[in-house]
Chimera marker file (.cmm) of the C-alpha trace (Angstrom):
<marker_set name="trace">
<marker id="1" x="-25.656" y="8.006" z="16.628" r="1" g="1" b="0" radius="0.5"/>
<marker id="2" x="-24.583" y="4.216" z="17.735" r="1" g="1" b="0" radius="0.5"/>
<marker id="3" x="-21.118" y="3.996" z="16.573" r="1" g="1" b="0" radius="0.5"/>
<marker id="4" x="-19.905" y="-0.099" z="15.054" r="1" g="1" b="0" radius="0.5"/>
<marker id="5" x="-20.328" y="-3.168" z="17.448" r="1" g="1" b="0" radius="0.5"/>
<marker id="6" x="-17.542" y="-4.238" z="15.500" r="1" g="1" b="0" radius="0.5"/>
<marker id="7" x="-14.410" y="-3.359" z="16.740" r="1" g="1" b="0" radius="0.5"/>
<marker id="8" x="-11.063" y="-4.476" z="17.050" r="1" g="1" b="0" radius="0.5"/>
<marker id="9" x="-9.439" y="-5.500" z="20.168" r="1" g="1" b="0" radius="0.5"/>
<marker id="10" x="-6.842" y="-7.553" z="22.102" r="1" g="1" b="0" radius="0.5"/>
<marker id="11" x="-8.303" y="-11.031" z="22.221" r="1" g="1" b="0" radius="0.5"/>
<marker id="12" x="-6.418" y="-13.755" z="21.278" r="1" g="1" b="0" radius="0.5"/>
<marker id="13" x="-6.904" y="-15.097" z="18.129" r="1" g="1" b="0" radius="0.5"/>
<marker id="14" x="-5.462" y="-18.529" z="18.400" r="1" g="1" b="0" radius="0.5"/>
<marker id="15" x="-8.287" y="-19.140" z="21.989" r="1" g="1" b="0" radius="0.5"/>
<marker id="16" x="-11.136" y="-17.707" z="19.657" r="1" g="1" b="0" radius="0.5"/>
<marker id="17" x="-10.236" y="-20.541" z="17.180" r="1" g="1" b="0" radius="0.5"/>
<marker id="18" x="-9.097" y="-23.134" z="19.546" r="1" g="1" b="0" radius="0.5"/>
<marker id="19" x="-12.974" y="-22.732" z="21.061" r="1" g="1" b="0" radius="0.5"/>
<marker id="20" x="-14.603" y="-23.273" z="17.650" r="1" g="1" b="0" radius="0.5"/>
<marker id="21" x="-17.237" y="-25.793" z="17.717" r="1" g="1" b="0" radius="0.5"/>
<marker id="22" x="-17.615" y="-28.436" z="15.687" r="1" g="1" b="0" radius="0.5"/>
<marker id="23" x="-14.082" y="-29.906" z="15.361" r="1" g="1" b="0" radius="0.5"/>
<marker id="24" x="-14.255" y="-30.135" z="11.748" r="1" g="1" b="0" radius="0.5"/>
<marker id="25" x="-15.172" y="-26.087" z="11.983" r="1" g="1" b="0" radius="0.5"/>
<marker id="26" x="-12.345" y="-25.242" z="14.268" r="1" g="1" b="0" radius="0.5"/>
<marker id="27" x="-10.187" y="-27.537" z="12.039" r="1" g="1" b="0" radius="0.5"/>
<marker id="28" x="-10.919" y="-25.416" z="8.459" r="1" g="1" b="0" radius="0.5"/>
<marker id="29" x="-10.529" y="-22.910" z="10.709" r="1" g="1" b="0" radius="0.5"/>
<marker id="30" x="-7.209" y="-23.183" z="11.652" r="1" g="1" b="0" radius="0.5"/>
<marker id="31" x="-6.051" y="-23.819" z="8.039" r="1" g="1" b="0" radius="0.5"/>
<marker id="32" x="-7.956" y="-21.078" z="6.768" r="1" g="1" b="0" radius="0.5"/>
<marker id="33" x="-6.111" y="-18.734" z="9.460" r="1" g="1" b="0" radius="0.5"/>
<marker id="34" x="-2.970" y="-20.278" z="7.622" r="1" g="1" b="0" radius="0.5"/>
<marker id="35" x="-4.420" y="-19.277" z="4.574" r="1" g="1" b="0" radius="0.5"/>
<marker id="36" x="-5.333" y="-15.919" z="5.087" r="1" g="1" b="0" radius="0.5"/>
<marker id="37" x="-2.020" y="-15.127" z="7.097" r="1" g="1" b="0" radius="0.5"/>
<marker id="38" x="0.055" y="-16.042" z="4.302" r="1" g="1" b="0" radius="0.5"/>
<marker id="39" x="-2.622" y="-14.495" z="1.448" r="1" g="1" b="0" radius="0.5"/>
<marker id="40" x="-2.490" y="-11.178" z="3.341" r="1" g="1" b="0" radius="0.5"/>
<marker id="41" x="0.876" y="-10.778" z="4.853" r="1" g="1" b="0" radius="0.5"/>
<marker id="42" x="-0.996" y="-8.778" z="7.696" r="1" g="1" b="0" radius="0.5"/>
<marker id="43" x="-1.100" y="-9.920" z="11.570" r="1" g="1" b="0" radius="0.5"/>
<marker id="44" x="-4.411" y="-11.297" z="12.254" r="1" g="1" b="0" radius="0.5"/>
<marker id="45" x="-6.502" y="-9.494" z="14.828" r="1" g="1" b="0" radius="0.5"/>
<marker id="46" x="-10.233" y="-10.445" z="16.699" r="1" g="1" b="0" radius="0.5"/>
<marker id="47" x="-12.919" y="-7.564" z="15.349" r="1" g="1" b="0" radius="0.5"/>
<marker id="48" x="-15.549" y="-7.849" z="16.976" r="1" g="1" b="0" radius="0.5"/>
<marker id="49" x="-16.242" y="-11.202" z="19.247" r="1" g="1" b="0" radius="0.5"/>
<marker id="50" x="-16.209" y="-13.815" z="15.981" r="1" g="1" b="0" radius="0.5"/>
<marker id="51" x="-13.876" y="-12.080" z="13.007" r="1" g="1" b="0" radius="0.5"/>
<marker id="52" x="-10.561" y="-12.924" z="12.638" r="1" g="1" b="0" radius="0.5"/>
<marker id="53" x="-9.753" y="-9.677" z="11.023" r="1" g="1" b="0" radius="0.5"/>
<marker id="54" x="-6.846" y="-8.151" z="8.677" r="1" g="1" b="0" radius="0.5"/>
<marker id="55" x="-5.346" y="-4.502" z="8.013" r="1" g="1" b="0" radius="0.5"/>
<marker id="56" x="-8.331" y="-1.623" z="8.301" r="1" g="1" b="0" radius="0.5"/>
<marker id="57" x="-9.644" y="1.030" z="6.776" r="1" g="1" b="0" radius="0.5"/>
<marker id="58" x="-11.680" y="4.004" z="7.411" r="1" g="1" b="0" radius="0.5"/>
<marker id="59" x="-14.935" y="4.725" z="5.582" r="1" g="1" b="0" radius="0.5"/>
<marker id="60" x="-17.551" y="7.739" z="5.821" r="1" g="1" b="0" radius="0.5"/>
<marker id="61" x="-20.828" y="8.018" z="4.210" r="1" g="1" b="0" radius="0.5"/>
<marker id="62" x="-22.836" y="10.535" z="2.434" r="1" g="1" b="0" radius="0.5"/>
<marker id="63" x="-24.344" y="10.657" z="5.655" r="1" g="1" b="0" radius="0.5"/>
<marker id="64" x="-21.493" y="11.680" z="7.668" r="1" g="1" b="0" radius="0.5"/>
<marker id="65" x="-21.403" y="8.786" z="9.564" r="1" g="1" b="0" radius="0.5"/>
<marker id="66" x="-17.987" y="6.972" z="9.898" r="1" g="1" b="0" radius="0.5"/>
<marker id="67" x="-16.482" y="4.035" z="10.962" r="1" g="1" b="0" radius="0.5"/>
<marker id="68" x="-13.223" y="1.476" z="10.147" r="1" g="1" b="0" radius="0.5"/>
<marker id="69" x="-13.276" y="-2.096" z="9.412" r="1" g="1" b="0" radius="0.5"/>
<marker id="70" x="-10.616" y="-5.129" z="8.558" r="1" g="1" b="0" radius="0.5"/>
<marker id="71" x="-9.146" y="-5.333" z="5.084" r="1" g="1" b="0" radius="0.5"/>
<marker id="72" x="-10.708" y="-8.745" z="5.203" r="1" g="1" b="0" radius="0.5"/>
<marker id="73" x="-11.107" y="-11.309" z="7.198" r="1" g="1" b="0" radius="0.5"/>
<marker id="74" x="-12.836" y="-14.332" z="7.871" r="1" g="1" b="0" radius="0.5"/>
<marker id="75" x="-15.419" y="-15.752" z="11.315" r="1" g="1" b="0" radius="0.5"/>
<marker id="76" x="-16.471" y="-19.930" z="11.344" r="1" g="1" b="0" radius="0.5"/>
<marker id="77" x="-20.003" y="-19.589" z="11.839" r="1" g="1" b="0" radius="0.5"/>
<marker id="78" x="-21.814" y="-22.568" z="13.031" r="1" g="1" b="0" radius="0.5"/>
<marker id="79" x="-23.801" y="-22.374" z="9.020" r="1" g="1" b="0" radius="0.5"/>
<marker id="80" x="-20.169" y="-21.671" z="7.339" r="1" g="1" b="0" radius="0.5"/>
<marker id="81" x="-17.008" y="-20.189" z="7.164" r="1" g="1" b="0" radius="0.5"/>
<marker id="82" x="-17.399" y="-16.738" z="5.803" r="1" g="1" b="0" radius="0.5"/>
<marker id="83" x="-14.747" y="-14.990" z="4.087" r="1" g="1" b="0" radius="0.5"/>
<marker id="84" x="-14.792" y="-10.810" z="4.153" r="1" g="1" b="0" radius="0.5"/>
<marker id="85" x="-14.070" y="-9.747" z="0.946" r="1" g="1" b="0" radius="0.5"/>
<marker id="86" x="-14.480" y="-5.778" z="1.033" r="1" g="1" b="0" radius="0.5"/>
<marker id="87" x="-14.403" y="-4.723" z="-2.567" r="1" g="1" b="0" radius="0.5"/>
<marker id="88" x="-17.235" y="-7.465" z="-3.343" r="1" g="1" b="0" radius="0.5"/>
<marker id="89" x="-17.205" y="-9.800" z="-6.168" r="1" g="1" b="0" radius="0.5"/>
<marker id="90" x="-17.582" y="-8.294" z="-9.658" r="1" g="1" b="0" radius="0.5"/>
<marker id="91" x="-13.635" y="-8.299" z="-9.953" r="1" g="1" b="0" radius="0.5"/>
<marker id="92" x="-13.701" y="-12.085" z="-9.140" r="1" g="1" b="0" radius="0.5"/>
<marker id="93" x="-16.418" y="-13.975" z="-11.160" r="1" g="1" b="0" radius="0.5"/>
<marker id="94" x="-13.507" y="-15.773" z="-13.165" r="1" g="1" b="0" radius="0.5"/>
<marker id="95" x="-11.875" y="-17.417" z="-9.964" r="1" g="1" b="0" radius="0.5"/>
<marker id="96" x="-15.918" y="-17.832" z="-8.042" r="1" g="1" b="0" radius="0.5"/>
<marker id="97" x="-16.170" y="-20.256" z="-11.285" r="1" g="1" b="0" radius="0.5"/>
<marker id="98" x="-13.135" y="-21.745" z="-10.342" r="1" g="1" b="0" radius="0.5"/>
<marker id="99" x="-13.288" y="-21.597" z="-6.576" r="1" g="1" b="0" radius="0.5"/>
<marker id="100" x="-15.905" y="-24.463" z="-5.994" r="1" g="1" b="0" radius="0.5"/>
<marker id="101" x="-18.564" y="-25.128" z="-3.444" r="1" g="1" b="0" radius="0.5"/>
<marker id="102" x="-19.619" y="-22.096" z="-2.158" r="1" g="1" b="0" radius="0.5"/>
<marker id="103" x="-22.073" y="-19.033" z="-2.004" r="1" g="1" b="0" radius="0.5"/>
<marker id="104" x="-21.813" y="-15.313" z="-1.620" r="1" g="1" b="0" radius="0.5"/>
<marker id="105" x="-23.789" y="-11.593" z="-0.813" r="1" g="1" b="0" radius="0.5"/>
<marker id="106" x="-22.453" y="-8.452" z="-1.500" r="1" g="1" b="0" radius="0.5"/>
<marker id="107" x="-19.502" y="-8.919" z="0.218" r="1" g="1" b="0" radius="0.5"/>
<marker id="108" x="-19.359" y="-11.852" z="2.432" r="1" g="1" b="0" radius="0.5"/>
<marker id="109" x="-18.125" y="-15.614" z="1.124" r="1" g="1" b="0" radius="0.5"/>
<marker id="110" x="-19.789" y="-18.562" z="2.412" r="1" g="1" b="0" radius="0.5"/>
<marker id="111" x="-18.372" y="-21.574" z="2.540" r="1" g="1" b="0" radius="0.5"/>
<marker id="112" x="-19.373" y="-24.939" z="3.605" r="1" g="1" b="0" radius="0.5"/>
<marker id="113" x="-15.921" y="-26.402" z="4.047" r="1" g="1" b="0" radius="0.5"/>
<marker id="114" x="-12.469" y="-26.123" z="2.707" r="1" g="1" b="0" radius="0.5"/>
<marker id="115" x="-12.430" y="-29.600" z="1.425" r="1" g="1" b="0" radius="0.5"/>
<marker id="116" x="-14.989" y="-27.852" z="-1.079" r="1" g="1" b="0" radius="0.5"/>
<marker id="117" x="-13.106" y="-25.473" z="-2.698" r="1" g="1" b="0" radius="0.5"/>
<marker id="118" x="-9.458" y="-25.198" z="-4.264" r="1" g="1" b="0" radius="0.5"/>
<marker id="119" x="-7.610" y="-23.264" z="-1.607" r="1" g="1" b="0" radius="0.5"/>
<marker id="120" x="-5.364" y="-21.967" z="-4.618" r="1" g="1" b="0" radius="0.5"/>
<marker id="121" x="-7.794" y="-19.993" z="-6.216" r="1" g="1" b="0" radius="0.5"/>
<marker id="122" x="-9.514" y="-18.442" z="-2.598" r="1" g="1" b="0" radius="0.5"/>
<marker id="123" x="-5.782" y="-17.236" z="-1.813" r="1" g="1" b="0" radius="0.5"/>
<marker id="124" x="-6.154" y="-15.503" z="-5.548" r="1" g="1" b="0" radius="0.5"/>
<marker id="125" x="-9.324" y="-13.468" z="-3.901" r="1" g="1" b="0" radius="0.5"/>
<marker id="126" x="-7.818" y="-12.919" z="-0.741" r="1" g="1" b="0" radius="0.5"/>
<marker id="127" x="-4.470" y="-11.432" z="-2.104" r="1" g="1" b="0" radius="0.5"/>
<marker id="128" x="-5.884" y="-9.102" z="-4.529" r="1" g="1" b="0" radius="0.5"/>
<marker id="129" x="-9.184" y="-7.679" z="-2.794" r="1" g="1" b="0" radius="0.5"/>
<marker id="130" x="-6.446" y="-6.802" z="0.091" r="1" g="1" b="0" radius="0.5"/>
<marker id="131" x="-4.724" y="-4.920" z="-2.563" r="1" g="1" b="0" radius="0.5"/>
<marker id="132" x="-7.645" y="-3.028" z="-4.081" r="1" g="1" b="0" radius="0.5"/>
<marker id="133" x="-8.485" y="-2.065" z="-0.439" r="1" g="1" b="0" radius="0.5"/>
<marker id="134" x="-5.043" y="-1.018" z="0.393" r="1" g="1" b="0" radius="0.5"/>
<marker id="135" x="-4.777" y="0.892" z="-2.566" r="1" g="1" b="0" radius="0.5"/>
<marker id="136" x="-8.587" y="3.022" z="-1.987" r="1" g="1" b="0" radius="0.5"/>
<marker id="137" x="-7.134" y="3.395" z="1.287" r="1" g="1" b="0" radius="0.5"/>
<marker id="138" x="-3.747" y="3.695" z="1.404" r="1" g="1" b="0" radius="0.5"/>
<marker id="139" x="-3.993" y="5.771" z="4.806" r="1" g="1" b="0" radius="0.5"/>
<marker id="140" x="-5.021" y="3.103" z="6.755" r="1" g="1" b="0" radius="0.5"/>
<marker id="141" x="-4.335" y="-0.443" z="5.328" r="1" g="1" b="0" radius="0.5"/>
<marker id="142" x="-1.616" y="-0.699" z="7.974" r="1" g="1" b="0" radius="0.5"/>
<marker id="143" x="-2.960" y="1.006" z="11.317" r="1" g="1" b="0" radius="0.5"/>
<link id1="1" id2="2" r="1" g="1" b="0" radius="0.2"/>
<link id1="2" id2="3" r="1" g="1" b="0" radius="0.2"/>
<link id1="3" id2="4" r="1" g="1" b="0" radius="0.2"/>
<link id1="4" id2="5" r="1" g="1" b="0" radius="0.2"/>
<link id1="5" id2="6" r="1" g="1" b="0" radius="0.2"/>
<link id1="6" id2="7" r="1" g="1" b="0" radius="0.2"/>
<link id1="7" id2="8" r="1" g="1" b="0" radius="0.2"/>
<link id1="8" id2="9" r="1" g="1" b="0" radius="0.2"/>
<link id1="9" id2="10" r="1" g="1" b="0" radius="0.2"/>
<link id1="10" id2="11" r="1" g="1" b="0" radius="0.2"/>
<link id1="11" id2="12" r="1" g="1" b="0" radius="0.2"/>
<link id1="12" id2="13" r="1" g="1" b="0" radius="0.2"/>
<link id1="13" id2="14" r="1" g="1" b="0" radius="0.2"/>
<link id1="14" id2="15" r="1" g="1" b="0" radius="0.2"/>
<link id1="15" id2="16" r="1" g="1" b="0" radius="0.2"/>
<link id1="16" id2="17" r="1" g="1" b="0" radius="0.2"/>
<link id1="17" id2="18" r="1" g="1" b="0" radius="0.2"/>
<link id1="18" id2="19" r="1" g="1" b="0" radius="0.2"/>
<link id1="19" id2="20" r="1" g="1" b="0" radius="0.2"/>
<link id1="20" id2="21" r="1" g="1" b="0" radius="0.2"/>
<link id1="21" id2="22" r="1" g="1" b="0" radius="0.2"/>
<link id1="22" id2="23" r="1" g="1" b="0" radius="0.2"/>
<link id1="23" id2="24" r="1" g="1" b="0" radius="0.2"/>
<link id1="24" id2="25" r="1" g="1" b="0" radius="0.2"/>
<link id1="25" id2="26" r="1" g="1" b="0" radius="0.2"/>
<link id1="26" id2="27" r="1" g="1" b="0" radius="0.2"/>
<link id1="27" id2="28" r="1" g="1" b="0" radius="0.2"/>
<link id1="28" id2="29" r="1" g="1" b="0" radius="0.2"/>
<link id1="29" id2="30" r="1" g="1" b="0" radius="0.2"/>
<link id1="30" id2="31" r="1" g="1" b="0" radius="0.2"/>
<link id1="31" id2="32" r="1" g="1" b="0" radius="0.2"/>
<link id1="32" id2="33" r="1" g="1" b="0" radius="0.2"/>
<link id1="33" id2="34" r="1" g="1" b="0" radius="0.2"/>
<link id1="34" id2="35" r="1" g="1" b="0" radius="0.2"/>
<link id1="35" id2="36" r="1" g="1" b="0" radius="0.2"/>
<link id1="36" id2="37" r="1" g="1" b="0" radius="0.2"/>
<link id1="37" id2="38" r="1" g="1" b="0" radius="0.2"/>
<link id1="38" id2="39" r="1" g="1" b="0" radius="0.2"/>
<link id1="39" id2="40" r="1" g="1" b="0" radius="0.2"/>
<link id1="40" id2="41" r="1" g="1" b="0" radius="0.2"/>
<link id1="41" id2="42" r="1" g="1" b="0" radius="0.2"/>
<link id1="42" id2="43" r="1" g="1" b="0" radius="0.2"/>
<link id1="43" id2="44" r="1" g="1" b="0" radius="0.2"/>
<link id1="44" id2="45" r="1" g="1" b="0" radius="0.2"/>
<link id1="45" id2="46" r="1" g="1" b="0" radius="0.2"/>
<link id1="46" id2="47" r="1" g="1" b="0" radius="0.2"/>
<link id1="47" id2="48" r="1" g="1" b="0" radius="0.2"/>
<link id1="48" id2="49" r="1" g="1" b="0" radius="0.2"/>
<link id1="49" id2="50" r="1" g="1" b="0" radius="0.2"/>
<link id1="50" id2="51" r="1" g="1" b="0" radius="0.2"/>
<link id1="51" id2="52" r="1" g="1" b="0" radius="0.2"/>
<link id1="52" id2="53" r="1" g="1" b="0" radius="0.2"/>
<link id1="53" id2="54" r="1" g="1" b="0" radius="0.2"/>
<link id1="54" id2="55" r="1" g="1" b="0" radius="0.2"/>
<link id1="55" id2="56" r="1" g="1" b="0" radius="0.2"/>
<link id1="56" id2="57" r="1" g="1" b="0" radius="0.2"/>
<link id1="57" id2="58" r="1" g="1" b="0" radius="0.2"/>
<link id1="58" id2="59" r="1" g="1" b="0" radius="0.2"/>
<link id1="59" id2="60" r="1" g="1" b="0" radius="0.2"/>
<link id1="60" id2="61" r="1" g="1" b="0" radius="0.2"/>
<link id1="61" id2="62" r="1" g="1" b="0" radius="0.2"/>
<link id1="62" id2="63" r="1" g="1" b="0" radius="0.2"/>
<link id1="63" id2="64" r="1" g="1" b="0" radius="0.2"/>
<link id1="64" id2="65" r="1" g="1" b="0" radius="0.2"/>
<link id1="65" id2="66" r="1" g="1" b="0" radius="0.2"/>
<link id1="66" id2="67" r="1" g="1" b="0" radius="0.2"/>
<link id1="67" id2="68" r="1" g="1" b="0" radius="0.2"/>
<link id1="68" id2="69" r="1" g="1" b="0" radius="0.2"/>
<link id1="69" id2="70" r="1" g="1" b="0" radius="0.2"/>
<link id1="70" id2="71" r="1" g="1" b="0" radius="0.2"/>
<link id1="71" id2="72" r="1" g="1" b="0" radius="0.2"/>
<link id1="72" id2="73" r="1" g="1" b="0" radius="0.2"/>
<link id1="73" id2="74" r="1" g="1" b="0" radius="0.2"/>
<link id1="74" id2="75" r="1" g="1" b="0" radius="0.2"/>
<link id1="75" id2="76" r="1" g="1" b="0" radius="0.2"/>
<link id1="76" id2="77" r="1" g="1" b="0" radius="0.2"/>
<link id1="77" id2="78" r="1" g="1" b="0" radius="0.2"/>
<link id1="78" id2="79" r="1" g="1" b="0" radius="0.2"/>
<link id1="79" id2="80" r="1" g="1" b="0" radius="0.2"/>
<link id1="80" id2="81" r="1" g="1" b="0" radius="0.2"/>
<link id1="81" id2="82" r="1" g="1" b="0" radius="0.2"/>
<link id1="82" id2="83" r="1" g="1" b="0" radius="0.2"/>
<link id1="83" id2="84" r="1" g="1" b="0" radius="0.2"/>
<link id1="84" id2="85" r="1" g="1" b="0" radius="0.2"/>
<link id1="85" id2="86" r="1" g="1" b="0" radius="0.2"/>
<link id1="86" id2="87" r="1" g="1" b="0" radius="0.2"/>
<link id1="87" id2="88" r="1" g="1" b="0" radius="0.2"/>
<link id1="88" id2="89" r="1" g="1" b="0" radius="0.2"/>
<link id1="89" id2="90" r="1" g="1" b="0" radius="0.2"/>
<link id1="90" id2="91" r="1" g="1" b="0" radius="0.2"/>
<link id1="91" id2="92" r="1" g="1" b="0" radius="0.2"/>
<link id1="92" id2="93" r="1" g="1" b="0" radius="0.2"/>
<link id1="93" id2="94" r="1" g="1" b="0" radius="0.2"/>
<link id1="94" id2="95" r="1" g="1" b="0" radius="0.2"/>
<link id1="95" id2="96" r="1" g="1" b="0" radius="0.2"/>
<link id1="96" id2="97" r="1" g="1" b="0" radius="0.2"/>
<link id1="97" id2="98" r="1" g="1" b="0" radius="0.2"/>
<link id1="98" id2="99" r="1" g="1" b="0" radius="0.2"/>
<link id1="99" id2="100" r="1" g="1" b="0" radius="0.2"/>
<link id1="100" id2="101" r="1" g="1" b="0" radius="0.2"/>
<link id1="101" id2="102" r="1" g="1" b="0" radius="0.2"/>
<link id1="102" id2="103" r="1" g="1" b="0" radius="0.2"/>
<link id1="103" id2="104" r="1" g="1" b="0" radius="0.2"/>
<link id1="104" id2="105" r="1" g="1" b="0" radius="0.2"/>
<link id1="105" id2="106" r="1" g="1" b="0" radius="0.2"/>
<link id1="106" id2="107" r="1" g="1" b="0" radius="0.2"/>
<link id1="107" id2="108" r="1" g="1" b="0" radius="0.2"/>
<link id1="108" id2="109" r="1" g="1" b="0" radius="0.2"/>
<link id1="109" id2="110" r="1" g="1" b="0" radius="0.2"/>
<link id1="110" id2="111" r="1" g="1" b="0" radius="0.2"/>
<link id1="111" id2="112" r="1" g="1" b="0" radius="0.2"/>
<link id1="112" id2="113" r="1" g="1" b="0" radius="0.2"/>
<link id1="113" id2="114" r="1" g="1" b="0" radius="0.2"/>
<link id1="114" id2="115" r="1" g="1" b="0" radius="0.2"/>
<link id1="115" id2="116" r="1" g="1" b="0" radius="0.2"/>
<link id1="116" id2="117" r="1" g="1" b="0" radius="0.2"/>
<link id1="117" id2="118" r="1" g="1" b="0" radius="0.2"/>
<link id1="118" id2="119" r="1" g="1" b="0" radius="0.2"/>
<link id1="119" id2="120" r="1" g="1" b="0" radius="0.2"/>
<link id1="120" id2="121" r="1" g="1" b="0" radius="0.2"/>
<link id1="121" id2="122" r="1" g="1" b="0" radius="0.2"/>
<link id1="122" id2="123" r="1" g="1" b="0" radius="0.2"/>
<link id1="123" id2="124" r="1" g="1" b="0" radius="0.2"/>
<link id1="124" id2="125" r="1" g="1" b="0" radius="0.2"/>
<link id1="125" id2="126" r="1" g="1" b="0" radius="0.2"/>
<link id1="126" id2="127" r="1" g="1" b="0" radius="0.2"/>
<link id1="127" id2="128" r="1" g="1" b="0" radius="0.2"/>
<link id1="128" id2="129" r="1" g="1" b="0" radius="0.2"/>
<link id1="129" id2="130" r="1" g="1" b="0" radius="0.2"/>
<link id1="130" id2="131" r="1" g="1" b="0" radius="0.2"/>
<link id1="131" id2="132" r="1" g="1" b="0" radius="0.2"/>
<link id1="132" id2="133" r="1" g="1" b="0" radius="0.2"/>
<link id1="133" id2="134" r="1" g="1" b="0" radius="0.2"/>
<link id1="134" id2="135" r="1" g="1" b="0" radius="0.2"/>
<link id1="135" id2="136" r="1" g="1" b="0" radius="0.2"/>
<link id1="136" id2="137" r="1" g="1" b="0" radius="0.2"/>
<link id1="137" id2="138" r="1" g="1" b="0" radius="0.2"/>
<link id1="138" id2="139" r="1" g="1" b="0" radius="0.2"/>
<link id1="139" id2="140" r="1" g="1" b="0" radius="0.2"/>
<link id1="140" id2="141" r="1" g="1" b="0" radius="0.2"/>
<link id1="141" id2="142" r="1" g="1" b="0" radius="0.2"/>
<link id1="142" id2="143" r="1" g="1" b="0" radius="0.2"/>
</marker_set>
């Protein structure tokens, strides 16, 4: 069985995001590193080649299979900046109406620019999905 492509590892954050492309990209996301550092009160790590990732946790399936990911995080796509939000939205459909500009899957925030949205309210969403994941997995939030 294939085990995750993404993984963390020892690249450095502040290069990744120094290299983003467009400067208005690499310029939200800068701020939005601000953001989530202060949000999360976690050390930001790379996952992966493009995720600027936070905290982890360990998951298995029904299927046995297992694998860890970041708490949340966030990678500047060349279509948007998308925000990891692990738990998913159904706990947050007060602050999306708030939030401004922006779109979402299951677990994955897509936004077209900072300047879009009121910071205030993404730092709401940040904060407490980080504390529903720590608290499901309380094992590994800080590995």
């Amino acid at each position: 069985m294939a085990g995750n492509k993404t993984l963390p590892n020892d690249a450095d954050v502040g290069e990744f995001l120094n290299s983003v492309e467009p400067e208005r990209r690499r310029h939200d996301a800068l701020q939005l590193l601000e953001l989530m550092n202060a949000a999360t009160g976690l050390k930001p790590r790379m996952w992966g080649s493009a995720i600027v990732g936070y905290g982890r946790y360990g998951y298995r399936y029904e299927s046995g299979r297992t694998g860890e990911m970041c708490l949340t995080g966030f990678s500047p796509r060349k279509s948007a900046l998308t925000v990891y939000v692990m738990p998913g939205f159904k706990p947050y459909a007060d602050q999306l109406a708030r939030l401004g500009k922006h779109k979402h899957s299951v677990s994955c925030l897509y936004l077209g620019s900072l300047a879009s949205i009121d910071c205030a309210v993404l730092t709401e969403i940040v904060a407490d999905s980080v504390e529903r994941m720590k608290s499901k997995y309380p094992d590994w939030s800080e590995r």
